[in-house]
C-alpha positions as CSV (number, residue, x, y, z in Angstrom):
1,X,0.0,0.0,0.0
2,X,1.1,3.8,-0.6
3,X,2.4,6.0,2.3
4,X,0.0,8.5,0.1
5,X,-3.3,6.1,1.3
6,X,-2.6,7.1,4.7
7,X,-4.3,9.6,6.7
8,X,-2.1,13.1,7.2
9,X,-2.1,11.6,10.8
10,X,-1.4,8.3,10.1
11,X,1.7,9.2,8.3
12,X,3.2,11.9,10.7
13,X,2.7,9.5,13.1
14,X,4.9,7.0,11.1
15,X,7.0,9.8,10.4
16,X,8.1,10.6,14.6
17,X,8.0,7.1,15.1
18,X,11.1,6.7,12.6
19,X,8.9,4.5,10.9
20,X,9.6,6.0,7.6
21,X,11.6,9.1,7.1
22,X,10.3,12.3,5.7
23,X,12.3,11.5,2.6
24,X,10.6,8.1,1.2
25,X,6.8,10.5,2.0
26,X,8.4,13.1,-0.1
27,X,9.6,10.1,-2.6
28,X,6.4,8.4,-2.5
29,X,4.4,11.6,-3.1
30,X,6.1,12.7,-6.3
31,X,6.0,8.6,-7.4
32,X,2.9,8.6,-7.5
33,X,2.1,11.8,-8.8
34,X,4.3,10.7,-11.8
35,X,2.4,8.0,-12.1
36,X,-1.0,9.6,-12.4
37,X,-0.7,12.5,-13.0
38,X,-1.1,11.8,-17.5
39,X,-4.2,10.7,-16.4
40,X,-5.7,13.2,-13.9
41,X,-3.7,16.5,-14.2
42,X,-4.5,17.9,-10.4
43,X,-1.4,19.9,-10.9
44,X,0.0,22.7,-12.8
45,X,3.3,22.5,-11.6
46,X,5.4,19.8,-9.5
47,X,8.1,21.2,-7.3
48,X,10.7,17.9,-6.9
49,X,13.6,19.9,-6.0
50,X,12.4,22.1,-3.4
51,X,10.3,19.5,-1.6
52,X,13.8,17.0,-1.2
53,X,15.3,20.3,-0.2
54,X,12.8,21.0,2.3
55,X,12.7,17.2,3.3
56,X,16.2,17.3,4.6
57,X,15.5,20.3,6.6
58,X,12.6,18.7,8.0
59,X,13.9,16.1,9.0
60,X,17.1,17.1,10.5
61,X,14.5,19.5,13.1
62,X,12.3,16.0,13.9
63,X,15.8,14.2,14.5
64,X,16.9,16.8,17.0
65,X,13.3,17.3,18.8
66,X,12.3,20.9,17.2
67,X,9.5,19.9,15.2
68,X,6.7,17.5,17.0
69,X,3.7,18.6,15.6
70,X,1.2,15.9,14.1
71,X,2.1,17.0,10.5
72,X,5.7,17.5,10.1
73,X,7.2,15.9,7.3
74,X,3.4,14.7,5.6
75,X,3.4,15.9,1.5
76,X,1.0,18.2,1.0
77,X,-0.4,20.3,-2.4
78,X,-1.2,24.1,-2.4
79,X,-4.1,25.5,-4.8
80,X,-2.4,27.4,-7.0
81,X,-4.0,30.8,-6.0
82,X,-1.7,30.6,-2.7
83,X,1.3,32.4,-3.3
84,X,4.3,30.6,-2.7
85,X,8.0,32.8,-2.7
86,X,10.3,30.9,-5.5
87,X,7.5,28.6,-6.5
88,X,5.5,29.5,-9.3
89,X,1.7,30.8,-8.4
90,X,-0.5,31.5,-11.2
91,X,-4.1,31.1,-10.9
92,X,-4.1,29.1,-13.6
93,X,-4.3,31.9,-16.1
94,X,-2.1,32.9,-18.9
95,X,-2.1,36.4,-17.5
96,X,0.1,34.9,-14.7
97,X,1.7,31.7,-16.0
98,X,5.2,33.2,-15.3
99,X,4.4,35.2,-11.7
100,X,6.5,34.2,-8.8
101,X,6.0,36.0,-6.2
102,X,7.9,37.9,-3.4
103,X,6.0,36.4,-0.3
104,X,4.4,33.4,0.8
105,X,0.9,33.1,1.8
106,X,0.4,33.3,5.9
107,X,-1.8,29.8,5.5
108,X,1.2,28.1,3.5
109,X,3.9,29.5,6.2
110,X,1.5,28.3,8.9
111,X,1.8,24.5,7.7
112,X,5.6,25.1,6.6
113,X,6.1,25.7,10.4
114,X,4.4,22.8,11.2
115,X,6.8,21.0,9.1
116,X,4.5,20.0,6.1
117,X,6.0,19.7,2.5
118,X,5.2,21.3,-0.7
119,X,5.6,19.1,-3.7
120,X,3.6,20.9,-5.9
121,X,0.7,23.7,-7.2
122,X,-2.8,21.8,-8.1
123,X,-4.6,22.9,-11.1
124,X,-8.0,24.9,-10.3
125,X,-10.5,26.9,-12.2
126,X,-9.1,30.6,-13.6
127,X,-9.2,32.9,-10.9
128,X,-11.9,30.3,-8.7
129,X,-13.9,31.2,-11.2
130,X,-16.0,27.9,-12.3
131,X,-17.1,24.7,-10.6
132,X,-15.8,22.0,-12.5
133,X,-12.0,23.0,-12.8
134,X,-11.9,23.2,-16.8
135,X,-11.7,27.0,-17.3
136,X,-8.2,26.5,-16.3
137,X,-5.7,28.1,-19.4
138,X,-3.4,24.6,-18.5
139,X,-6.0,21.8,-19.1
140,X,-8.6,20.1,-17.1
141,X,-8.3,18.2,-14.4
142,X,-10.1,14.3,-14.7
143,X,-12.3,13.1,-11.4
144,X,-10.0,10.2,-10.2
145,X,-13.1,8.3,-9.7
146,X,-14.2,8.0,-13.4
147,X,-11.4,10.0,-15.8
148,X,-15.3,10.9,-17.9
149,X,-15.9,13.0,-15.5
150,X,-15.1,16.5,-13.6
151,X,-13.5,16.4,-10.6
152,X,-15.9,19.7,-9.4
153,X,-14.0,23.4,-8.9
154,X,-12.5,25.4,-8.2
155,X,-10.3,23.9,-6.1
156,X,-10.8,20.7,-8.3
157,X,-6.9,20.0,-8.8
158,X,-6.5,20.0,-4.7
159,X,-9.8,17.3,-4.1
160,X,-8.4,15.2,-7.2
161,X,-4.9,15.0,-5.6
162,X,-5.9,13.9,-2.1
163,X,-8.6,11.3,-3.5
164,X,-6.1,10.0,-6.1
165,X,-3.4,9.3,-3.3
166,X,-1.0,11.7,-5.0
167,X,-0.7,13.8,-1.4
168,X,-2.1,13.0,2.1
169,X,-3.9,16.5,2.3
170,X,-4.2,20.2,0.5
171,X,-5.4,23.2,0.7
172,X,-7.8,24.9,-1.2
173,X,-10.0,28.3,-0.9
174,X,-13.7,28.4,-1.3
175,X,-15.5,31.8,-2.2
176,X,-18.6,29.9,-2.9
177,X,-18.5,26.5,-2.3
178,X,-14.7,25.8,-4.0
179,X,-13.6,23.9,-1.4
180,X,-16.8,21.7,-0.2
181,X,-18.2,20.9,-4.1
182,X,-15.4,19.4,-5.6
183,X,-14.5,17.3,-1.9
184,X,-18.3,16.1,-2.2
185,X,-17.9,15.3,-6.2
186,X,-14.1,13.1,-5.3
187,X,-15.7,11.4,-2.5
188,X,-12.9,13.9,0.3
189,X,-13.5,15.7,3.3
190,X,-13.1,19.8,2.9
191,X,-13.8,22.1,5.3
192,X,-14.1,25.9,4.8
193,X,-13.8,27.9,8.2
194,X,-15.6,30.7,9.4
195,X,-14.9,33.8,7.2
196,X,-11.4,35.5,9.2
197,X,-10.4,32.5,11.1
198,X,-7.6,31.8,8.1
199,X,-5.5,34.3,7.1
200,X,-6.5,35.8,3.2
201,X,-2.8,36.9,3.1
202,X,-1.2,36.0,-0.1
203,X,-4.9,34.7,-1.2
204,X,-4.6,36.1,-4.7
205,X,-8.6,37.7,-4.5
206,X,-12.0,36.7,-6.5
207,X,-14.5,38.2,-3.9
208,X,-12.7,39.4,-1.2
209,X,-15.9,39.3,1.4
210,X,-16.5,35.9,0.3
211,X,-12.8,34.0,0.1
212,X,-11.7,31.6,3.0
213,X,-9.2,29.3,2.8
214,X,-9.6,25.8,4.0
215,X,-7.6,22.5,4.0
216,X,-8.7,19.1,2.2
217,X,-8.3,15.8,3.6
218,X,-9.0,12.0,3.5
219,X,-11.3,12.2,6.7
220,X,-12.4,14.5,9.7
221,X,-9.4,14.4,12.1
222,X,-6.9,15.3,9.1
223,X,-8.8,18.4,8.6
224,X,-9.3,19.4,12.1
225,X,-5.8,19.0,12.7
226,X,-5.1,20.6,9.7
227,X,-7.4,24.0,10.4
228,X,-5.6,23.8,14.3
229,X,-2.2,24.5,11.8
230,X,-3.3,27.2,9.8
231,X,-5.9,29.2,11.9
232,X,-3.9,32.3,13.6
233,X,-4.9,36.0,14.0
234,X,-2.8,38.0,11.1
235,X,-2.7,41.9,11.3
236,X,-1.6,41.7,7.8
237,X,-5.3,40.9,6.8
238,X,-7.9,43.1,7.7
239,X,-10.6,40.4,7.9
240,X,-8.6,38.4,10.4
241,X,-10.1,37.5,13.3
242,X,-8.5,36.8,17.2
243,X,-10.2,33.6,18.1
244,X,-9.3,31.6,21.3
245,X,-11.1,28.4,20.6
246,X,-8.7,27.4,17.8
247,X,-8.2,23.8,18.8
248,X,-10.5,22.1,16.4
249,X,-9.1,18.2,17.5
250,X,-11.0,18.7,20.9
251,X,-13.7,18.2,19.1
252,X,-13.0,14.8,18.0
253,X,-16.1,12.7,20.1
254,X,-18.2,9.9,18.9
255,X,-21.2,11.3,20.5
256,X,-23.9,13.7,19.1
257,X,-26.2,13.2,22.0
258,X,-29.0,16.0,22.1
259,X,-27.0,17.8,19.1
260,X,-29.9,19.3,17.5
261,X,-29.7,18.8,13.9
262,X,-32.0,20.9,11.3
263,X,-32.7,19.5,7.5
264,X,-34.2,22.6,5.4
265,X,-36.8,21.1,3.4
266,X,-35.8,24.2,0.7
267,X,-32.5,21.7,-0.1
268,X,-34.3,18.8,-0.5
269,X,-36.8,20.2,-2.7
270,X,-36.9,20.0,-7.0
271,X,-33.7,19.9,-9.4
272,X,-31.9,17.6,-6.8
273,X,-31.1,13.9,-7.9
274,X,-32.8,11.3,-6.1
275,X,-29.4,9.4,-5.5
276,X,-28.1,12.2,-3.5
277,X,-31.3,12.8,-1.7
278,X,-31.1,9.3,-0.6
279,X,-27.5,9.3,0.7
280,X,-28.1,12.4,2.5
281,X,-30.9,11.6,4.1
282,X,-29.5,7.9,5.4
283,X,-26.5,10.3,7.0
284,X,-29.1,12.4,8.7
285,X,-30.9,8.7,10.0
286,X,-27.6,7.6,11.2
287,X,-26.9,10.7,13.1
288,X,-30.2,10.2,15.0
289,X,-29.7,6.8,15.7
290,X,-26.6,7.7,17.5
291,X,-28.9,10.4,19.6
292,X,-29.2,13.4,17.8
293,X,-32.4,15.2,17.6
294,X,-32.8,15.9,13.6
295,X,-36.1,18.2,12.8
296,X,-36.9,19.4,9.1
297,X,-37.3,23.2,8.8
298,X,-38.1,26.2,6.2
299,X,-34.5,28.2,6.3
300,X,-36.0,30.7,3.1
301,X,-34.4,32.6,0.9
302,X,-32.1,30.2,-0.9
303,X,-33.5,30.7,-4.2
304,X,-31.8,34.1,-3.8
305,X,-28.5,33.2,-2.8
306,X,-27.0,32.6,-6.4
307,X,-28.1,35.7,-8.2
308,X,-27.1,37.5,-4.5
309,X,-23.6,35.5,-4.8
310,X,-23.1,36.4,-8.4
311,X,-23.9,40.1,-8.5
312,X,-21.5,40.5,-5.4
313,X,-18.7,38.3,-6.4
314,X,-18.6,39.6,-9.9
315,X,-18.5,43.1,-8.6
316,X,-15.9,42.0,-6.1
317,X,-13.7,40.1,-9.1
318,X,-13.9,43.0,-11.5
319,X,-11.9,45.2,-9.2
320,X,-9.7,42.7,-7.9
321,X,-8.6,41.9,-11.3
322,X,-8.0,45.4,-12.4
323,X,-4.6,45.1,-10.9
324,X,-3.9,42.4,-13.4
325,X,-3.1,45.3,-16.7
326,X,0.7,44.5,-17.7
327,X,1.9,47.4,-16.0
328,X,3.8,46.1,-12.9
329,X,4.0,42.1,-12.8
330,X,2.3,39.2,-14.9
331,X,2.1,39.4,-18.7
332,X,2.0,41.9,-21.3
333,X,1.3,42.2,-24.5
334,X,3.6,41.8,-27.4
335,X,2.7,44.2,-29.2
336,X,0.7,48.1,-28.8
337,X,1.0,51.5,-29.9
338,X,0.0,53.4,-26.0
339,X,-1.1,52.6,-22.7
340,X,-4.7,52.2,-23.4
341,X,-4.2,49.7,-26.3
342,X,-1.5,47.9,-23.7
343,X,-4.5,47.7,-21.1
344,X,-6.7,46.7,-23.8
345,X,-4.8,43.8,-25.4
346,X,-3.0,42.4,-22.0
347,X,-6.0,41.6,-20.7
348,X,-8.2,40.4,-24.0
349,X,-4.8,37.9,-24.2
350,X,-4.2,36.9,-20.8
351,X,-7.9,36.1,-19.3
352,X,-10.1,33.2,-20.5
353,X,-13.8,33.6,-21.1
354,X,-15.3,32.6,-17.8
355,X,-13.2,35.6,-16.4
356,X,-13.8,38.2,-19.0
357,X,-17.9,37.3,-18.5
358,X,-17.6,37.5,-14.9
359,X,-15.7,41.0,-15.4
360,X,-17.9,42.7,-17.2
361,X,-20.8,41.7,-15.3
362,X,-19.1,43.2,-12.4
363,X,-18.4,46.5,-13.9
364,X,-22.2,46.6,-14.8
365,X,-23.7,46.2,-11.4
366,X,-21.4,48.7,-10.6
367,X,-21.5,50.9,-13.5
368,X,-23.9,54.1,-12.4
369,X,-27.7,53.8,-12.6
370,X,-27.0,50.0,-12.0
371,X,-25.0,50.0,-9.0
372,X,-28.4,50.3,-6.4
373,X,-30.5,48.5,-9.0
374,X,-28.4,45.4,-8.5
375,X,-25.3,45.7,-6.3
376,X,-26.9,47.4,-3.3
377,X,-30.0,45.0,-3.9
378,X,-27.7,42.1,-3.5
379,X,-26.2,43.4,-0.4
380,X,-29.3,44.1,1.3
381,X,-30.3,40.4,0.5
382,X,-26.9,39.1,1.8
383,X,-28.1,40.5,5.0
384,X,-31.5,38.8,5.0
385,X,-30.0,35.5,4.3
386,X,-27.7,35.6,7.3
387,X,-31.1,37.1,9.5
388,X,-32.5,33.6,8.2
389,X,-29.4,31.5,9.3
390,X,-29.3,33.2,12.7
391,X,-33.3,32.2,13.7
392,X,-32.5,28.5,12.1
393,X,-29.2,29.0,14.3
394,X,-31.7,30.0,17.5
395,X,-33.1,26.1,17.5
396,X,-30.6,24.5,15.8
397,X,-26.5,22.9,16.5
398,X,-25.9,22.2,13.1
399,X,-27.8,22.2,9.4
400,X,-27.5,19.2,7.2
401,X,-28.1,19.5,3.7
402,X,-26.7,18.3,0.6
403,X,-23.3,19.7,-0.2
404,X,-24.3,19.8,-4.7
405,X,-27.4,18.4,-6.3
406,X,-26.2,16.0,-8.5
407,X,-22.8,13.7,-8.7
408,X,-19.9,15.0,-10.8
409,X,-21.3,15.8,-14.3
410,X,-19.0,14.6,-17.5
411,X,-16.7,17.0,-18.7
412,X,-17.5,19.3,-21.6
413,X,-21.8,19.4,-19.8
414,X,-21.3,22.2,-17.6
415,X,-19.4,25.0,-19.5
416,X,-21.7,24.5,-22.4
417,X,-24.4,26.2,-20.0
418,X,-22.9,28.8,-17.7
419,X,-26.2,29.5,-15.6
420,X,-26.5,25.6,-15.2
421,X,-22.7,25.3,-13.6
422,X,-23.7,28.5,-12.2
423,X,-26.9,26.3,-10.5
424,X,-25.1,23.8,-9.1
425,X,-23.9,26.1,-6.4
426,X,-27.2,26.5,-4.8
427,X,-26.5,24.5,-1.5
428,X,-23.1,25.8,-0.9
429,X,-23.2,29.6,-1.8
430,X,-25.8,31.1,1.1
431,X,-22.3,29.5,3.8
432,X,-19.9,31.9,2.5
433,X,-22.6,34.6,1.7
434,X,-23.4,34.5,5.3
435,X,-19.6,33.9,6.7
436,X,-20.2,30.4,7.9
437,X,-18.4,27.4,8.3
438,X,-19.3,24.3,6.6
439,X,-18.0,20.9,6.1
440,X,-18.3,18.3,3.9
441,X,-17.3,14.8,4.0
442,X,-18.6,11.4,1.7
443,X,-22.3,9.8,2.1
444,X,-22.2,6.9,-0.2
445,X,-22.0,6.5,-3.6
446,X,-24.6,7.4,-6.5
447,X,-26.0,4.6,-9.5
448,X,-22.9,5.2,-11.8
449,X,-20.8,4.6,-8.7
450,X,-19.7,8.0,-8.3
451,X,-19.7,10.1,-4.7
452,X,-22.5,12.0,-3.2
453,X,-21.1,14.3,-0.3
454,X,-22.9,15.4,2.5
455,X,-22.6,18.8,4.2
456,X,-23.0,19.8,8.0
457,X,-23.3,23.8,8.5
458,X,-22.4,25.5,11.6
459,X,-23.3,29.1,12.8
460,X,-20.4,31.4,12.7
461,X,-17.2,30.1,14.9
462,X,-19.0,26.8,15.8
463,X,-16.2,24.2,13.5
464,X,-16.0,22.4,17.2
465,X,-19.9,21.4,16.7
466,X,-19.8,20.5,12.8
467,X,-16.7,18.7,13.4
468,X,-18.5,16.7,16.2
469,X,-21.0,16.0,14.4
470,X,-19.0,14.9,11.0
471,X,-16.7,12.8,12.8
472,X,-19.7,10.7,14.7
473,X,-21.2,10.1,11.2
474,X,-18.0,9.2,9.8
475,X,-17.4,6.7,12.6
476,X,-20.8,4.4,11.4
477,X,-20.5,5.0,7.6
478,X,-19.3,3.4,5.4
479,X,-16.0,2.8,3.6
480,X,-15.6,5.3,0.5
481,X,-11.9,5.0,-1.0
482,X,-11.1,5.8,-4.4
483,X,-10.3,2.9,-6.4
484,X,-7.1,5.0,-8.0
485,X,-5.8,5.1,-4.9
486,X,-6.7,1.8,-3.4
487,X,-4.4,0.4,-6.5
488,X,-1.8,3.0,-6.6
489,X,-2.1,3.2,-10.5
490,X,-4.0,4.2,-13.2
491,X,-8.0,3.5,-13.2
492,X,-8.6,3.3,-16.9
């Protein structure tokens, strides 16, 4: 079996017990991303030399007792919107396919501390914006569970990694679902925190109210120990937040007794498939057989939440990504004859068409005698949607609801119908709107054999009670392990 089937734990465990040295996990890693990698493209670039470099080092400070933390020397991938210093970060756009930055994202520094080792940047949708990780300018990436098939987005190229046992965990960023959709569609467990818990630092922006960062894992206990690494108060991001109860592995109890959990019968509702339904609603039964109180509920409003999410984030993204003109850093055009042509032609070359729409739909909302037609309208309903998570937060722990209303579609169904991939955010979107955290871990498995996720909201700073509440499910459940990593090869 491959060190990369272990659990983050598992193998840092290993790891202090001189079991195996930091060296053969490094190894092993980029083994088996070679191996796969033709086949499921979850990254953009591989980073060999720096990860043996930073084995060594690692391993010299377990030898002589500096490093004892539960993750040092376990392989790990970075979405590639997480700037790295002397590694390569690019968003997967052409605009930036030659950027390295200057500074290293607080999250990545967090788990470099920890001792965790970088072997590579995983492939994602341009900018986060998509759900299925094709708008990527350097290829798709292929679900490791059936190669036909998306692998969800945007951090598609971080889920695909940890569920093809190329790397024991990675980190991803969810501005609308990113992180939990694409862990739900490769049958992972993602988490995305409560919005300021993470540092955005070095978080290259989509919608700056809406971006979290978040790790992905094989099961519960990888991420909670993983979010313990990389939560810290940063005064280098405004949004950060001082938070106390930071020690997400206490959490860790087989026992929901009296957890009150609520279902919203708005997520169960038409447009989702009857597969999922089923799955999700089995993981509800089995937390209630273990004690939980689970009640159904009207929570309201979602069937505003995507044209709410979209108006804002679009408006968000077109003025983060006016930085992006040729001017300073990233790519410019060959050639011009003055500035304005320069803007015009940089940025018609260097962003792909999921980005350019999402552009100029932000600079209308926020173009005058549009801005309080539609901007302002979709704040004011932003508000209304976390008024109707606080009175379903009044009676309830946790919400459980479906974390995407269908399996992973084939590749090539979604971007032929924006407002369709746009659709299959509806049970993830009204989290991040609201600043919630939200987990989501594996259910079962759908008709074709693919995996149906389910996902467990908390109100804002609650992880401890989703956590509680995932890891008691995942305790009865059963066993979902991707068949490309149960052989270590290729699943053809």
């Amino acid at each position: 079996m491959s060190l990369m089937n272990l659990t983050a734990l598992e193998l840092g465990k290993k790891i202090r017990s001189r079991e195996v040295s930091v060296t053969e996990a490094v190894e092993e890693a980029l083994n088996q991303a070679a191996s796969k990698e033709s086949s499921v493209h979850a990254f953009v670039s591989l980073t060999p030399e720096y990860a043996r470099k930073r084995a060594a080092q690692v391993q010299k400070s377990i030898d002589n007792g500096t490093l004892t933390g539960p993750l040092a020397g376990v392989p790990m991938a970075v979405k590639d919107n997480l700037c790295t210093t002397g590694l390569k970060t690019t968003c997967c756009s052409k605009i930036l396919e030659n950027f390295y930055p200057a500074y290293t994202a607080q999250a990545v520094q967090n788990l470099e501390h920890a001792g965790a080792i970088i072997i590579g940047k995983t492939n994602m949708d341009e900018f986060a914006m998509g759900s299925t990780t094709e708008t990527s300018a350097f290829g798709v990436t292929r679900n490791p569970w059936n190669l036909d098939h998306v692998p969800g987005g945007s951090s598609g190229g971080s889920c695909a990694a940890v569920a093809a046992g190329e790397v024991s965990f990675s980190l991803g960023s969810d501005t609308g679902g990113s992180i939990r959709q694409p862990s739900a569609f490769c049958g992972v467990t993602g988490i995305k925190p409560t919005y300021g818990t993470v540092s955005r630092y070095g978080l290259i922006a989509y919608g700056s109210s809406l971006d979290q960062i978040g790790p992905v894992a094989k099961d519960v206990s990888d991420c909670a120990a993983i979010l313990e690494a990389i939560s810290s108060y940063d005064p280098k991001d405004s949004t950060s937040v001082k938070r106390d109860g930071c020690h997400f592995t206490a959490a860790l109890h087989d026992d929901v007794t009296g957890l009150r959990i609520g279902i919203p019968t708005d997520y169960f509702g038409e447009g989702l498939d009857e597969n999922v339904k089923t799955c999700v609603l089995n993981a509800a039964q089995t937390l209630k057989d273990k004690g939980a109180v689970v009640e159904e509920f009207d929570l309201s409003l979602v069937r505003y939440a995507i044209p709410a999410y979209y108006v804002i984030a679009s408006a968000e993204a077109s003025s983060n990504l006016a930085r992006f003109d040729g001017v300073k850093y990233g790519r410019r055009a060959a050639e011009y004859t003055d500035l304005h042509t320069m803007y015009k032609k940089t940025r018609s070359e260097g962003f792909g068409p999921e980005v350019k729409r999402r552009i100029m739909l932000g600079s209308f909302v926020l173009s005058s005698g549009y801005y309080d037609a539609y901007y302002l309208k979709a704040l004011r309903t932003k508000a209304l949607i976390k008024q109707a998570f606080d009175k379903a937060f009044a009676r309830f722990d946790v919400i459980l609801a479906p974390a995407a209303p269908s399996t992973a579609p084939k590749l090539g169904e979604s971007l032929s119908d924006p407002l369709k991939m746009y659709l299959g955010d509806i049970y993830t979107i009204s989290v991040n709107l609201a600043g919630l955290p939200g987990i989501s871990l594996p259910c079962g498995l759908d008709r074709k054999g693919l995996p149906v996720g389910v996902q467990i909201i908390g109100n804002c700073f609650d992880e401890h009670k989703i956590l509680r509440a995932a890891y008691a499910y995942e305790q009865s459940r059963p066993s979902v392990t991707c068949p490309m990593a149960e052989e270590g090869g290729i699943m053809r």
